[in-house]
Steps between C-alpha positions, in 0.01 A plus 500: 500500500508392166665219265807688466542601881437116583737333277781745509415410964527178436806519258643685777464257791620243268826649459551539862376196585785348259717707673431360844474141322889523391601680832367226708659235293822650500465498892421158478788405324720643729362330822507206287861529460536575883317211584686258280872661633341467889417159418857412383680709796287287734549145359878598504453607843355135603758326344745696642334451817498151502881444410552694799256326695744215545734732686261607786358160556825383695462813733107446582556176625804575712418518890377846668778660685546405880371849596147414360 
């Protein structure tokens, strides 16, 4: 293999290797943007949680039924 072969190889994997670069950062982006839209559905989901915790609390503490 000579000079030519070896750069115009290497030149090659380069490119592709850009390629994959950009296509794994663009996938990274995107599970960024999940992850930062899960982490706002779930802190609205504990807030929302605990306003309605105060509306269970009365039941839990109320006496079993007679038939347990």
């Amino acid at each position: 293999m000579d000079l030519q072969d070896r750069v115009t190889d290497l030149e090659s994997r380069l490119a592709f290797q850009d390629d994959t670069i950009e296509t794994l950062n663009d996938i990274l982006v995107n599970q960024q943007r999940a992850v930062e839209r899960l982490k706002l559905q779930i802190a609205a989901l504990l807030k929302r949680q605990e306003e309605m915790g105060g509306q269970f609390e009365s039941s839990e503490e109320e006496a079993p039924p007679p038939h347990y």
